[in-house]
N, C-alpha and C positions, 0 to 999 in steps of 0.2 A: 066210083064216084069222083066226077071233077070236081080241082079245087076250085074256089071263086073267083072271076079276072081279075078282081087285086090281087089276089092272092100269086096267081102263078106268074103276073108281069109285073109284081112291084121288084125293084131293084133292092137289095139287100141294102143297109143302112149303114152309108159309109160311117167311122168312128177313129175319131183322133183322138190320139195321144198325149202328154202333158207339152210334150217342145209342141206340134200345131196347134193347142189350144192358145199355151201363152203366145206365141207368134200369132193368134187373129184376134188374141183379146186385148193384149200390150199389159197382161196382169200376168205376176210370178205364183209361183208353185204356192206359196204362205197366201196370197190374198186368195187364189181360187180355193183353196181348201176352207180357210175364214167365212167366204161367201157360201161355199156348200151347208155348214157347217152352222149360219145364220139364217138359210133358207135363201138367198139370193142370188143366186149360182145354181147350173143346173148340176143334180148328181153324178159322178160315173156311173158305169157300169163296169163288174168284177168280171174282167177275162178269165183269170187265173188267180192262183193265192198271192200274187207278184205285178198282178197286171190289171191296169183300169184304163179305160178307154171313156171316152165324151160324145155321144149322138151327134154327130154334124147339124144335124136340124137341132138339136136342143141346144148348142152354140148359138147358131142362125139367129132361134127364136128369141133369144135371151139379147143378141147385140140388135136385133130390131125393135124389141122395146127397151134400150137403153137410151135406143137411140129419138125414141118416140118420147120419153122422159126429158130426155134434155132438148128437144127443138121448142117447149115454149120459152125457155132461158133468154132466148132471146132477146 
């Protein structure tokens, strides 16, 4: 049985780290856990019992509706 062509040509989901999260979000280790933690921040996910990693797209989606939030401020 073939899998389905998402399935066999999606790229695996690149997942950063706590230094590239705060390096594309310009927020420290204390507000992103605050924000997970309040619901405002997207979750990690558990590598290991040592290690959490951040969905690049779930970054993505969260800094383009931050950024959708503040353009009527204007």
């Amino acid at each position: 049985m073939n899998p389905a062509p998402n399935e066999s040509t999606r790229k695996p989901e690149k997942l950063l780290r706590l230094p590239e999260v705060e390096a594309l979000t310009s927020l420290r280790r204390t507000t992103i856990y605050a924000g997970m933690k309040a619901g405002t921040f997207p979750k990690h996910v558990r590598l290991s019992a040592r290690c959490v990693a951040w969905r690049e797209s779930d970054i993505a989606t969260w800094q383009a509706q931050r950024l959708q939030a503040g353009a009527g401020r204007d």
